[in-house]
C-alpha positions as CSV (number, residue, x, y, z in Angstrom):
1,X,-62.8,-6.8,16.8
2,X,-60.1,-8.3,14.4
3,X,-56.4,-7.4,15.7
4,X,-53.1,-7.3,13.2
5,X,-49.6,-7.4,14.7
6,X,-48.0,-5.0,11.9
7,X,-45.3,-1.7,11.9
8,X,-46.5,1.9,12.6
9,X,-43.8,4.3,11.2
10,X,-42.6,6.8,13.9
11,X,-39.2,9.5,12.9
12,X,-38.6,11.2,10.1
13,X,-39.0,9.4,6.7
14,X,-38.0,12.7,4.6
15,X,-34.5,12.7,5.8
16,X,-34.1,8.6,6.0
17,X,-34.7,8.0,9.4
18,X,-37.9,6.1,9.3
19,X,-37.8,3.7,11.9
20,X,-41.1,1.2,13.3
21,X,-43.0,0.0,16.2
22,X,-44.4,-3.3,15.9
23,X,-47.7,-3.3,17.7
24,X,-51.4,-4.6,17.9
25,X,-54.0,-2.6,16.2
26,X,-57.3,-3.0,14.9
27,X,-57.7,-4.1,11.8
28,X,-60.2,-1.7,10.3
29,X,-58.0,1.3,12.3
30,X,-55.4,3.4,9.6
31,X,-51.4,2.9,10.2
32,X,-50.9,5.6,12.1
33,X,-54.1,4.9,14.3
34,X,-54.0,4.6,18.2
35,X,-52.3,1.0,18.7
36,X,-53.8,-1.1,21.6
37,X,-50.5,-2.7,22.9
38,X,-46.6,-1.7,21.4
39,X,-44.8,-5.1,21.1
40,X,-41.5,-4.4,19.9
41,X,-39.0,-1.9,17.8
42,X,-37.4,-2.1,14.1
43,X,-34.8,0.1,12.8
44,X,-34.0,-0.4,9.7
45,X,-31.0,1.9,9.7
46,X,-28.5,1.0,12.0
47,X,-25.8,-0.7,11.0
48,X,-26.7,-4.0,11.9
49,X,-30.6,-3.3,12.0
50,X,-32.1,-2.9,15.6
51,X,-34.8,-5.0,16.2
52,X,-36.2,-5.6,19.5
53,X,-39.4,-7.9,19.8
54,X,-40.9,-8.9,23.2
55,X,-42.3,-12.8,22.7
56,X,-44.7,-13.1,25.8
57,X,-46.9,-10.5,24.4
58,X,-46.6,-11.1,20.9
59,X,-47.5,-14.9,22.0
60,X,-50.6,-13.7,24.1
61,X,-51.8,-11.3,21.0
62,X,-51.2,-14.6,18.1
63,X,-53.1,-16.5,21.1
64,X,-56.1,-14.0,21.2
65,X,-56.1,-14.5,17.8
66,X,-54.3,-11.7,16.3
67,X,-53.2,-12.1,12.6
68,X,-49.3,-10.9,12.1
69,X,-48.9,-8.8,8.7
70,X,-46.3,-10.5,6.4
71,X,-43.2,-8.4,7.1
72,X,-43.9,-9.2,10.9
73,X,-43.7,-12.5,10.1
74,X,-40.5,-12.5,8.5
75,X,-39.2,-10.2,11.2
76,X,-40.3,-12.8,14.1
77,X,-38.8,-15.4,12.0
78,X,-35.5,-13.1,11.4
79,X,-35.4,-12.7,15.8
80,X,-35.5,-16.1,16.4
81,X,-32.8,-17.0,14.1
């Protein structure tokens, strides 16, 4: 089974408050499928943005061989920094 670190909308997108989980999920599963492990939070819309990521897990998912989506990636990158 091929695993992707990527964001699964949860809240309210029709009134602008959208905000993320950043969790492992099958590959071949839709967005808003079961997940197999929640890694983190993004919210876009605070004022700064909330983002909370926990490393030991996402390092044992990359380590499994999970593939992180692109926006993930720049989100790691944006945690670290």
């Amino acid at each position: 089974m091929e695993v992707r670190i990527r964001m699964q909308k949860t809240g309210k997108s029709a009134r602008g408050r959208a905000n993320y989980r950043i969790v492992a999920i099958s590959r071949a599963s839709a967005r808003q499928a079961r997940h197999l492990e929640i890694l983190g939070y993004y919210d876009p819309i605070k004022k700064p943005a909330y983002l909370s990521i926990n490393q030991e897990k996402l390092k044992a998912w990359v380590k499994k061989g999970a593939q992180m989506s692109e926006t993930v990636k720049s989100l790691v990158k944006k945690a670290k920094g």
